[in-house]
C-alpha positions in Angstrom: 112.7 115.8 112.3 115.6 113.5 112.3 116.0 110.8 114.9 118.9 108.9 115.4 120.5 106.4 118.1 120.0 102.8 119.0 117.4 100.6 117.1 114.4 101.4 119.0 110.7 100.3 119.7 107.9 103.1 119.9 104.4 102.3 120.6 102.6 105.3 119.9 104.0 108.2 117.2 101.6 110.5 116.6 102.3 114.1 114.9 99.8 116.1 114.0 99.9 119.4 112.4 103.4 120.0 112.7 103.3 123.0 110.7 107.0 123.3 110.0 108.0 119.3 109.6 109.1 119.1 106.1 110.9 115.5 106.4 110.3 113.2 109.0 113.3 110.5 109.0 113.2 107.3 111.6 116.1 105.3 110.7 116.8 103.4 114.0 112.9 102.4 114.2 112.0 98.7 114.2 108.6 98.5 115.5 105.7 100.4 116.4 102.7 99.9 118.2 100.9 102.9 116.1 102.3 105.4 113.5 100.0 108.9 112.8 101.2 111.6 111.1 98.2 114.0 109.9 97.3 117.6 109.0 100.9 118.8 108.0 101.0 121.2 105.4 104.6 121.1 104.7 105.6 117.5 105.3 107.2 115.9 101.6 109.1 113.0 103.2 109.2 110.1 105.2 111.5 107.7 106.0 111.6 104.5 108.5 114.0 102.9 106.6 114.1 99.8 109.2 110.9 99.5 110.4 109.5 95.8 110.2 106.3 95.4 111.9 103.3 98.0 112.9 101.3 96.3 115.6 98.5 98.3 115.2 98.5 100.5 112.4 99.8 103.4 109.8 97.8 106.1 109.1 99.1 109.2 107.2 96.4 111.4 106.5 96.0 114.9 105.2 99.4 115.7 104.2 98.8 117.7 101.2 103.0 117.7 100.1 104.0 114.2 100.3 105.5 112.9 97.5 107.6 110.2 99.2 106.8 107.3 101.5 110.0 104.8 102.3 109.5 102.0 104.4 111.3 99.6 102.3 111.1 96.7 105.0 107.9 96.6 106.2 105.8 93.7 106.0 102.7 93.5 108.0 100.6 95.5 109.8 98.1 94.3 112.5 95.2 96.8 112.6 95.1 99.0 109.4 97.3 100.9 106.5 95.2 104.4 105.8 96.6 106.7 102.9 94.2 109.7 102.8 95.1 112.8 101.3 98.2 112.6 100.3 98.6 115.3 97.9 102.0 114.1 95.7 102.1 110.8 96.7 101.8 109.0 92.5 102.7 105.4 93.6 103.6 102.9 96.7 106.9 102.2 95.7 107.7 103.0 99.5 106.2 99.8 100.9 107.7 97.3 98.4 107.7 94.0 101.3 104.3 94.5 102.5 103.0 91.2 102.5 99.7 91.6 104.9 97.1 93.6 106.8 95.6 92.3 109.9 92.9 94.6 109.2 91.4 97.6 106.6 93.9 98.9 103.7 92.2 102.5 102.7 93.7 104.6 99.9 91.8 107.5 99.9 91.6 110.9 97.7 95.0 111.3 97.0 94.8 113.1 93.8 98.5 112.2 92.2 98.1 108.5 92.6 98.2 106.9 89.7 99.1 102.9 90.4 100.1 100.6 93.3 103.3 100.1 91.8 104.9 98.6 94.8 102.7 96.7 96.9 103.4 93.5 94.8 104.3 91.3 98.4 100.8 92.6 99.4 98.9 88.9 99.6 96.2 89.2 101.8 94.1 91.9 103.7 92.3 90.7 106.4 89.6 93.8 106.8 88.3 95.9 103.9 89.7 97.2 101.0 88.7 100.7 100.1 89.9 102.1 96.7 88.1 105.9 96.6 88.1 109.1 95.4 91.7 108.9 93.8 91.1 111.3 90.6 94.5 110.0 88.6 94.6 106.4 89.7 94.7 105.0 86.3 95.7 101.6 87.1 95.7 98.6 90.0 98.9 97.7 89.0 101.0 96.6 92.0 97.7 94.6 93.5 98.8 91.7 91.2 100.1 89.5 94.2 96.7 90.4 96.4 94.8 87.2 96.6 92.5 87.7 100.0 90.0 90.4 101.5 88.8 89.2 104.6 85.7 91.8 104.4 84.5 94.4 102.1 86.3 95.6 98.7 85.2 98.8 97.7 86.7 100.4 94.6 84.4 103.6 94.0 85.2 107.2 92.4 88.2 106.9 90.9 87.2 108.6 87.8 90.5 107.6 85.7 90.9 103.9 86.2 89.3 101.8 83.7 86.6 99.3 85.2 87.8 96.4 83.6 91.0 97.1 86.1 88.6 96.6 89.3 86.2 94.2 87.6 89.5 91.8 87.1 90.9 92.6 90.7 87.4 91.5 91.9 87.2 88.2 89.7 90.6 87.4 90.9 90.5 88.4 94.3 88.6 86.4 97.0 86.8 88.2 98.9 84.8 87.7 101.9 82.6 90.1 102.5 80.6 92.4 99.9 82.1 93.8 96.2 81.1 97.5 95.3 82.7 98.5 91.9 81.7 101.6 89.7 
């Protein structure tokens, strides 16, 4: 799916389990209320290569052949960033000016992801944090700019990363709510 035309303003995308959606390019979107895009086998790409500001959230969830996330101009989201089951996906390089989350950042059992290589703007999250169940993460690197979690920070089940990596993200981190590290 490739759209094009004036820069635009969408307040709710939502695509799930479009079977046959290999790439999904945006390049005219700004803003968005809420981005979705969920349960799509196929999907390896996607591109919003001007967005700036989610008002709500982004959620991509369940896409088992993405290996390539570019929003290179996105810096805050209001609501939540979820990255669940993302089955290529071996960094964040694709969100390299998020600065801040109004609410919960979840990176979730995506089994190529390996670092956070990219998230470096990222300075405060104002919900949880939720590190889990990502079987090659090996290293926080890319957190190093992260100095807030308004709630919870959970960093559980990520069998490869050392725990001196989330013992020192914890110590450096303030965090507001409770610290669960294994």
């Amino acid at each position: 799916l490739f759209v094009v035309g004036m820069d635009y303003h969408v307040a709710f995308l939502r695509l799930d389990g479009a079977a046959s959606l290999v790439s999904l390019d945006l390049p005219a979107l700004l803003t968005i209320n809420s981005l979705l895009v969920s349960n799509d086998a196929v999907l390896q790409r996607i591109s919003a290569p001007r967005l700036t500001f989610a008002t709500q959230s982004v959620e991509l969830v369940g896409l088992p052949r993405l290996g390539s996330v570019d929003f290179p101009l996105l810096r805050s989201a209001t609501t939540a960033i979820v990255l669940r089951q993302l089955g290529r996906l071996p960094d964040l390089r694709g969100f390299p000016q998020l600065a801040a989350v109004g609410g919960a950042v979840t990176v979730t059992a995506n089994p190529m992801l390996t670092s956070f290589a990219g998230l470096g703007a990222l300075t405060t999250i104002s919900g949880d944090l939720a590190i889990t169940g990502n079987t090659a993460l090996t290293s926080l690197t890319g957190l190093d700019g992260l100095a807030e979690v308004g709630a919870d920070l959970t960093i559980t089940g990520n069998p490869n990363l050392p725990p001196t990596q989330a013992q020192a993200l914890a110590a450096r981190v303030t965090v507001h709510g409770t610290t669960t590290l294994d």
